[in-house]
C-alpha positions as CSV (number, residue, x, y, z in Angstrom):
1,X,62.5,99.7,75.8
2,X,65.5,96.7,75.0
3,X,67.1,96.7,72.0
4,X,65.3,93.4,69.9
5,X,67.8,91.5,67.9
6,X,66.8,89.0,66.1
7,X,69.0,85.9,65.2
8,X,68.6,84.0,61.7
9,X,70.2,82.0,59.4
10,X,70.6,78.6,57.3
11,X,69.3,75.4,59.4
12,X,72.5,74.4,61.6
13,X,74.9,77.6,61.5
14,X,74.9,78.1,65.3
15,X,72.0,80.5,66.0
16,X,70.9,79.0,69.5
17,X,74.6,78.6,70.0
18,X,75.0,81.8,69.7
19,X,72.3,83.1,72.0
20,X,74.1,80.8,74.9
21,X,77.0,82.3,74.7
22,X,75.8,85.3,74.7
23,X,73.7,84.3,78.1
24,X,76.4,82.4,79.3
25,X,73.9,79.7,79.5
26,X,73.9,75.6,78.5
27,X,70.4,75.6,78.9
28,X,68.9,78.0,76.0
29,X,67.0,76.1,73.6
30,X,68.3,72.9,71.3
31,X,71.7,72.9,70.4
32,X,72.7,70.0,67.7
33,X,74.7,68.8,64.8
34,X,71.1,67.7,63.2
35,X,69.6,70.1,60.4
36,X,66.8,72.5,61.8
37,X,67.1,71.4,65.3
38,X,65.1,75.0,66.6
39,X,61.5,74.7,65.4
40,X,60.1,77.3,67.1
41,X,60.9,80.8,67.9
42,X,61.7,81.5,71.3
43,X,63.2,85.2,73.2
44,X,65.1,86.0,75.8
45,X,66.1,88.5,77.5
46,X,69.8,90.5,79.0
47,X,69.7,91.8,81.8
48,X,71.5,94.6,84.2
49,X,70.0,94.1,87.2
50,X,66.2,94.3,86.5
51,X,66.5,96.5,83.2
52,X,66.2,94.5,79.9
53,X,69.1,95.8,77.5
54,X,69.0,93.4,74.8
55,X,66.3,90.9,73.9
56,X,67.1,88.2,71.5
57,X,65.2,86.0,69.8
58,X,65.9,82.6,68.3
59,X,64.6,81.2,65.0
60,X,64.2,78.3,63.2
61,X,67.0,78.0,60.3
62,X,66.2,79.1,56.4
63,X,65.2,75.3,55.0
64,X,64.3,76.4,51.1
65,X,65.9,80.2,50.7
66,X,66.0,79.0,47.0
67,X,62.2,78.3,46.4
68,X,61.2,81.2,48.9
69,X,63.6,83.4,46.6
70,X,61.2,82.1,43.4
71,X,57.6,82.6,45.3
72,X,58.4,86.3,46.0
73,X,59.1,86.9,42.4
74,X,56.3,85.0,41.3
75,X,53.0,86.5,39.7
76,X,51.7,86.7,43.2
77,X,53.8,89.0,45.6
78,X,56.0,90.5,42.5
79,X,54.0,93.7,42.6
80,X,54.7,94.2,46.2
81,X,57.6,97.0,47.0
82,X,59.7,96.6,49.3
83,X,58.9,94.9,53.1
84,X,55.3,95.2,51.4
85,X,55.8,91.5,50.6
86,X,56.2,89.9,54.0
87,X,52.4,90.6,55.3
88,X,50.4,89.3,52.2
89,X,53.0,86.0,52.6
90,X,52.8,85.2,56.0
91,X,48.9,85.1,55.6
92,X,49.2,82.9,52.5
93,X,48.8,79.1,51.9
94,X,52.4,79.0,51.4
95,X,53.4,79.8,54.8
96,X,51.5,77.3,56.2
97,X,52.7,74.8,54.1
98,X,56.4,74.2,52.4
99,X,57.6,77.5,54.1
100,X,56.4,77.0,57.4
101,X,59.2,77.5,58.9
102,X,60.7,80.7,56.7
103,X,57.5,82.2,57.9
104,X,58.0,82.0,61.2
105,X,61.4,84.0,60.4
106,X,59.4,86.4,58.3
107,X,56.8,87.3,60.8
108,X,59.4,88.3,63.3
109,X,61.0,90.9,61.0
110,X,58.8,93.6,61.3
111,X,59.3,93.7,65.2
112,X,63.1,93.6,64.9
113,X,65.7,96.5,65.3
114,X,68.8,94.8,64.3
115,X,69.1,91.1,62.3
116,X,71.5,89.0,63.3
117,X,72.7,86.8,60.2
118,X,74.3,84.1,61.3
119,X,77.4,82.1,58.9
120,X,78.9,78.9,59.6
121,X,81.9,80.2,57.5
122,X,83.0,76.2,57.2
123,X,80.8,76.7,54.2
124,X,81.1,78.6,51.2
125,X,78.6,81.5,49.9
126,X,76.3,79.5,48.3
127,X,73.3,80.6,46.2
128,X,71.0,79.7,48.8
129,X,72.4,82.0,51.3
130,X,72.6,85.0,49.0
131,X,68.8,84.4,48.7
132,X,68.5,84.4,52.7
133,X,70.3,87.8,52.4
134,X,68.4,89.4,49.6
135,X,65.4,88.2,51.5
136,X,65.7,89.3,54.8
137,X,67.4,93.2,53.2
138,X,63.9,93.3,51.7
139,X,62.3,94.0,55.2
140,X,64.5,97.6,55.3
141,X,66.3,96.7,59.0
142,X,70.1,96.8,59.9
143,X,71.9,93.3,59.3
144,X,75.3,92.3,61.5
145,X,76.6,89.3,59.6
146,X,78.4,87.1,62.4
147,X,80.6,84.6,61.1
148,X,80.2,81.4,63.4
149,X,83.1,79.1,63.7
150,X,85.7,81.8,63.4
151,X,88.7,80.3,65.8
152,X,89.7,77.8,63.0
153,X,91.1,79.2,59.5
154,X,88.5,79.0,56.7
155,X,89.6,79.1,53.1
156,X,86.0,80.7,53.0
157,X,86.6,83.9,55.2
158,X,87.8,85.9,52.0
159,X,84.5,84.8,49.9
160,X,82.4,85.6,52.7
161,X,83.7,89.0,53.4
162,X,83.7,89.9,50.1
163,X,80.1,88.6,49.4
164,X,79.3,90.7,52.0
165,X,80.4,93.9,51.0
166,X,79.1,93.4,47.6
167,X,75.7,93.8,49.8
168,X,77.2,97.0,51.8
169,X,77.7,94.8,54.9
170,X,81.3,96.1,56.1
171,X,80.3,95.4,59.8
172,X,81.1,92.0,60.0
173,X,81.8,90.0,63.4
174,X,84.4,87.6,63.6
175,X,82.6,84.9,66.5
176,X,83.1,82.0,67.9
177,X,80.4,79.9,69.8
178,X,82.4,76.7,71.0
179,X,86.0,79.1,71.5
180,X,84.5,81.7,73.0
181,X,87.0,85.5,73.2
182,X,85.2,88.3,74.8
183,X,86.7,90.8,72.7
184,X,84.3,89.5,69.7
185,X,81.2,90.1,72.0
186,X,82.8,93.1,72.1
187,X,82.7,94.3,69.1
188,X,79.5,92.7,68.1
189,X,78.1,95.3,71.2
190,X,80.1,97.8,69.7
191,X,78.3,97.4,66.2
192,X,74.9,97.4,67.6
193,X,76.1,101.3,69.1
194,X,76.8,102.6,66.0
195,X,73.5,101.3,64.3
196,X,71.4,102.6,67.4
197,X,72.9,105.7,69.0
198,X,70.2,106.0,70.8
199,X,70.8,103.2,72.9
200,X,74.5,104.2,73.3
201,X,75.3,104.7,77.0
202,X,73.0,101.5,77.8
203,X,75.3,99.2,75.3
204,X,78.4,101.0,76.9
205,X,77.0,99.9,80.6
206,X,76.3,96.0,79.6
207,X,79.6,96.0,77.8
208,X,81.4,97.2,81.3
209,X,79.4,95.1,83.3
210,X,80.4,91.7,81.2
211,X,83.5,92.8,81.4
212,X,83.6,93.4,85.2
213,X,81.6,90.4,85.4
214,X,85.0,87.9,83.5
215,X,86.9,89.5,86.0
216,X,84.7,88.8,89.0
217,X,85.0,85.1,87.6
218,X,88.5,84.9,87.4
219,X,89.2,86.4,90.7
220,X,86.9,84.0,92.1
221,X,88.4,81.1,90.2
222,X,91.9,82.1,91.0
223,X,90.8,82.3,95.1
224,X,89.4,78.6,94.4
225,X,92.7,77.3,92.4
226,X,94.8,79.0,95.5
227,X,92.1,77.3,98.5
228,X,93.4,74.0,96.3
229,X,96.9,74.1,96.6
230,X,96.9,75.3,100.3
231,X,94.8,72.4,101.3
232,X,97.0,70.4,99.3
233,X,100.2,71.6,100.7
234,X,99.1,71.3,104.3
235,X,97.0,67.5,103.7
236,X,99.4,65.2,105.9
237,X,98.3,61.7,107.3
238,X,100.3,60.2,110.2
239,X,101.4,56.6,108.9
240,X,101.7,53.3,111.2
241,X,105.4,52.9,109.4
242,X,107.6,54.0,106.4
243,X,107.4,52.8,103.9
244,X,103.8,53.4,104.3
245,X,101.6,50.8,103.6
246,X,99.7,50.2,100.5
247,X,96.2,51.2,102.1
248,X,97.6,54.3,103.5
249,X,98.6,55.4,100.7
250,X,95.3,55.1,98.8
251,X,93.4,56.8,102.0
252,X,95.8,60.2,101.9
253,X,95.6,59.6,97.4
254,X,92.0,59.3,98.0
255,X,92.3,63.6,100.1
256,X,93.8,64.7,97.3
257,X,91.8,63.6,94.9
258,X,88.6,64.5,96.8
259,X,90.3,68.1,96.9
260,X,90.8,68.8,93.3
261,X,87.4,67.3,92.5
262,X,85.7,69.7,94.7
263,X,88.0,72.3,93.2
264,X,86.7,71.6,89.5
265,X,83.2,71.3,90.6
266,X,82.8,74.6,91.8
267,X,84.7,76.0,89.0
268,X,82.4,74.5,86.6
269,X,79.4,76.2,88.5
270,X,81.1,79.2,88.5
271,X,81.4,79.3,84.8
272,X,77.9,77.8,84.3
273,X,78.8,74.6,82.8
274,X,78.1,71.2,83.9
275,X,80.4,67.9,85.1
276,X,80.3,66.2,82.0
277,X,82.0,69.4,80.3
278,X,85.2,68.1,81.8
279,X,87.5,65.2,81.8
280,X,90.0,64.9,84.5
281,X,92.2,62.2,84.3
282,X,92.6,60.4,88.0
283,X,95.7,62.8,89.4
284,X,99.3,61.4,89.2
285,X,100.1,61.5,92.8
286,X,103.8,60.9,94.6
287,X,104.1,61.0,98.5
288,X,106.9,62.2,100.4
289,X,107.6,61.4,103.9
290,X,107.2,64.7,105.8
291,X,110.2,66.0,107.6
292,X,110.7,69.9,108.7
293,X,114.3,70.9,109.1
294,X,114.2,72.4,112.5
295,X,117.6,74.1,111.9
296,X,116.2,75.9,108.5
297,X,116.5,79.7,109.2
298,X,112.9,80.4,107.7
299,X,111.6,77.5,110.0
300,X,113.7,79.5,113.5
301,X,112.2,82.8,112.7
302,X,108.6,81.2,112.5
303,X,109.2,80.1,115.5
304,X,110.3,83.4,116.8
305,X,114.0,82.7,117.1
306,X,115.9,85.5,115.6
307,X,119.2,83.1,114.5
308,X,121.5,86.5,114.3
309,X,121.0,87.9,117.2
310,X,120.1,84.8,119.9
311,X,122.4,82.8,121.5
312,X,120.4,79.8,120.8
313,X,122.7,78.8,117.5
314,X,121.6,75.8,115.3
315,X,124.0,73.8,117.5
316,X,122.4,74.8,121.0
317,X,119.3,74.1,119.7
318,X,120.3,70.9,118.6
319,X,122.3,70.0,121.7
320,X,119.3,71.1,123.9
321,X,116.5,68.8,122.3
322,X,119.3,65.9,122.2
323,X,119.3,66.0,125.9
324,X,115.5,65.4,126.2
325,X,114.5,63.8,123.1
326,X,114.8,60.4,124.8
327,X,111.6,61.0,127.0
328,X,110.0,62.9,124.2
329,X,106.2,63.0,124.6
330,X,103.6,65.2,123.6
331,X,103.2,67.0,127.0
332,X,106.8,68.2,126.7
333,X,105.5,70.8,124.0
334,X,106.0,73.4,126.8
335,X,110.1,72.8,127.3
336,X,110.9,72.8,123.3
337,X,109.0,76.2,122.9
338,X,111.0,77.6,126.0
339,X,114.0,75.8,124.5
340,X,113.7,77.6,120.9
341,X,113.0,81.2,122.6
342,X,108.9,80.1,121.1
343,X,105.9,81.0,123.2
344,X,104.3,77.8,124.6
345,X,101.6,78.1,121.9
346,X,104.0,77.7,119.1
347,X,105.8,75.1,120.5
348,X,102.1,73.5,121.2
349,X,100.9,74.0,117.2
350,X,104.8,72.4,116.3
351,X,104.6,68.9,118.7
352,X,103.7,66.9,116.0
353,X,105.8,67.9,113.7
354,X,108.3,67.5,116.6
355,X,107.3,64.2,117.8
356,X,107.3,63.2,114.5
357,X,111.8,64.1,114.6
358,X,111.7,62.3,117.5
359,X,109.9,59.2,118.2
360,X,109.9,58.4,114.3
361,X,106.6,58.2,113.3
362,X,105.7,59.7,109.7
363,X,103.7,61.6,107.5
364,X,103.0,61.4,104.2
365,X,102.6,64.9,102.3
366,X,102.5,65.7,98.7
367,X,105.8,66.1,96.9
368,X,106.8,69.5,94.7
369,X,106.3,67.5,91.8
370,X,102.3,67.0,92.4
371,X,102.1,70.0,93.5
372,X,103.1,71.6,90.3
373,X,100.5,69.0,88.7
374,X,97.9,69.7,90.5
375,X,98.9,73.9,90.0
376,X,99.1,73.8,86.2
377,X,96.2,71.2,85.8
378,X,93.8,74.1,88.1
379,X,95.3,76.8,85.9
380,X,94.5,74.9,82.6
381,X,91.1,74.4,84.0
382,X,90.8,78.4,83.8
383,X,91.9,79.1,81.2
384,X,90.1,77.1,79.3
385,X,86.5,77.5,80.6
386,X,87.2,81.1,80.6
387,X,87.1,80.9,77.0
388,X,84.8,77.7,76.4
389,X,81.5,79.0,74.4
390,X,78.3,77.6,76.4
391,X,77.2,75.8,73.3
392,X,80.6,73.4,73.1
393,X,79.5,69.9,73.0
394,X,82.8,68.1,73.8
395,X,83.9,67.4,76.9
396,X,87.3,69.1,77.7
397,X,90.2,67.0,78.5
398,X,92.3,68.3,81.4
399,X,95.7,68.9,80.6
400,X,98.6,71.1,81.5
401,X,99.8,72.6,78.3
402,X,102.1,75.7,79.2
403,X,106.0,76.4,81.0
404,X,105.7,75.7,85.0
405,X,109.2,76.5,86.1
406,X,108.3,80.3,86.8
407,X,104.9,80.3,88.2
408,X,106.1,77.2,90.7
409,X,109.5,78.8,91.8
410,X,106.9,81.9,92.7
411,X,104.4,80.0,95.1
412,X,106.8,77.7,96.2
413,X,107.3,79.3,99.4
414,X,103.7,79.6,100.0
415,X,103.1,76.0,99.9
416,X,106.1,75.9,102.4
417,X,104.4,77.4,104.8
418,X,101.9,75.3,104.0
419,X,103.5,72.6,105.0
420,X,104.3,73.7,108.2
421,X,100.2,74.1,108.9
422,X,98.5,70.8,108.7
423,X,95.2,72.8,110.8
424,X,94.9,74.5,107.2
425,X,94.1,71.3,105.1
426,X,90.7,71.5,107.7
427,X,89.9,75.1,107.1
428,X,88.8,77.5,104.7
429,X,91.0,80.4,105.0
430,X,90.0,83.8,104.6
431,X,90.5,85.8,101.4
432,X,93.1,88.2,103.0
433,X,94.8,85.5,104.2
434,X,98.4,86.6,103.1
435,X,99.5,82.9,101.8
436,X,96.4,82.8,100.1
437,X,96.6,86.6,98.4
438,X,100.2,85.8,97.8
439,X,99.2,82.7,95.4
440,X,96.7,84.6,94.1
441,X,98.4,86.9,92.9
442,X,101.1,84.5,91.0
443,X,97.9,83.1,89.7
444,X,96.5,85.8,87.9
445,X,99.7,87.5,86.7
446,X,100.1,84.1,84.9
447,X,97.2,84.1,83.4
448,X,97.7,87.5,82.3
449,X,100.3,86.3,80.2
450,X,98.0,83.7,78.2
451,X,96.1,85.1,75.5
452,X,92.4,85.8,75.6
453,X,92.6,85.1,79.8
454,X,93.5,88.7,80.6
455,X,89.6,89.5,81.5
């Protein structure tokens, strides 16, 4: 058997919201700024696997919690002790007519472990609302007050709490459905274990599985945010002459563009959310004319000259290619790797790059600076739809927001390498891929540091 948890309040405090975070769904009933926007009531259930844990079950909002108050206490259901009440009203004229809709709350009381009472703290403790919570401690079941819209400072808070525990409800939860923190799930799981110890070890299991489940998602996130900038580093297009002209330019813009959509599209279907969730402003993107510094000592020992120990010095090098670099061609891929102490296939993967020295054509690549754009706005991306609530109706806008000195100094040299590997901008490289694990690793040691981004 799942533990039933049913979720009421006033008309527009965030109760479907709050069931789609808790899915991790958009698509969970009606979510609106309109009064009473759930008419119906509708369950759901989480899962581990097949097993039902939790089942949850949404409710239309308290409308008249003032003039339902007044009926119980009237001549006709004052006698009644008790959850004695809700029966004899359900079955009366009144539900089906001006409390309609509190009936539909009160009929699914008596099937309920554990009442979710939700708050849109924004407001104050209102009679009305005291009436909701007088009615619903009438049916005799545990209430979790969870006060909605938590992330923003409320000069409520301080009423609500101490409404609350004028009522004996000390176990109040701190949520937010729109900024969504997993350590307020948490503890929401964490209440419903002490009021059903029964159902201990099967709370404990769905709490470690959501949590191994934000990890899964960063890790994958942080594997498509690395896949990004490797493709990115390695994108080159061969230009007809430098400058480069104006349509060359927008065809090699147009790659990098295309990458980072792609990028945020699967990160938005990772986290379950949908394109119009995000706004990206169009990339700010400067090209640099590729060069490779044939002489750098990191570029040699790629090549499998060992500068300390081989006679072929920066100089020897140089003076050997000057010899041939007049006849230059692409077949002559074979000589320079001989020349450089490289096996012919390395000298065959670097011909363009030496053709490029030599017979001046160009390539345009992206600079360090669009790189560390593109970086920080991927990064800002994950962070922020790690935390987004699934029933946030504004679209995010894209936009780096934290220090990039550190976290670009650290993957620079990746995207170096990068550079040197224009096959890689056609590829998917594997996950073990050490370029790829290397930024991967910058990337989520980063994003340690942030709050609320640690699981």
């Amino acid at each position: 058997m799942s533990i039933s948890l049913l979720v009421v309040g006033h008309a527009n405090t965030g109760k479907t919201s709050l069931i789609r975070t808790l899915l991790r769904k958009q698509d969970f009933g009606d979510v609106s700024d309109r009064a009473g926007t759930t008419r119906h009531v509708e369950s759901v259930k989480i899962k581990i696997g097949k097993q039902t844990v939790i089942t949850l079950t949404d409710t239309p909002g308290f409308e008249d919690s003032i003039g339902l108050w007044q009926i119980r206490h009237s001549d006709a259901f004052r006698s009644y002790q008790g959850s004695d009440w809700l029966q004899p009203f359900c079955e009366s004229h009144f539900a089906q007519d001006e409390f309609e809709q509190e009936a539909k709350i009160l009929k699914q009381l008596s099937q309920a472990d554990i009442i979710l009472y939700v708050i849109d703290i924004r407001q104050a403790p209102l009679g009305k609302y005291l009436d909701e919570l007088a009615l619903l401690a009438s049916a005799n079941k545990p209430i979790i007050p969870i006060l909605n819209f938590s992330a923003s400072p409320s000069a409520h808070l301080e009423a609500w709490r101490k409404v609350l525990a004028e009522r004996h409800l000390h176990a109040v939860i701190k949520y937010d459905t729109v900024a969504f923190y997993f350590e307020d799930e948490k503890r929401l799981y964490q209440s419903i274990q002490s009021l059903m110890p029964e159902d201990y070890d099967a709370i404990k299991h769905l709490i470690q599985n959501r949590e191994e489940a934000a990890q899964l998602r960063r890790s994958m996130a942080c594997n498509l945010l690395s896949d990004l900038l490797l493709k990115a580093a390695s994108t080159r297009l061969e230009c007809s002459s430098y400058p480069p002209k104006s349509e060359e330019m927008r065809v090699f813009e147009d790659k990098i563009r295309a990458l980072e959509q792609g990028y945020t599209s699967q990160l938005l279907r990772l986290y379950e959310f949908q394109q119009e969730d995000l706004i990206a402003s169009p990339l700010d993107i400067q090209n640099a004319r590729w060069e490779q510094d044939l002489f750098d000592a990191d570029t040699l020992k790629e090549w499998g000259v060992e500068t300390g120990t081989s006679a072929l010095t920066g100089a020897a090098i140089g003076a050997g290619i000057d010899v041939m670099s007049a006849g230059l061609t692409l077949g002559t891929a074979t000589t320079i790797g001989a020349i450089l102490g490289a096996t012919w296939k390395t000298g065959q993967h670097y011909k363009d790059t030496l053709k490029s020295k030599f017979t001046k054509q160009h390539f345009l690549c992206l600079d360090q600076a669009t790189l560390t754009l593109l970086c920080l706005r991927g990064v800002n991306a994950i962070e922020h739809f790690h935390q987004r609530g699934h029933a946030s109706q504004q679209a995010y806008q894209l936009s780096p927001s934290f220090p990039s000195n550190d976290l670009m100094d650290r993957i620079k040299p990746y995207c170096k390498q990068a550079r040197q590997h224009p096959e890689w901008s056609q590829q998917d490289l594997p996950d073990d891929h050490p370029s790829k694990l290397g930024i991967k690793k910058q990337l989520e040691e980063t994003l340690d540091s942030l709050p609320n981004v640690k699981s």
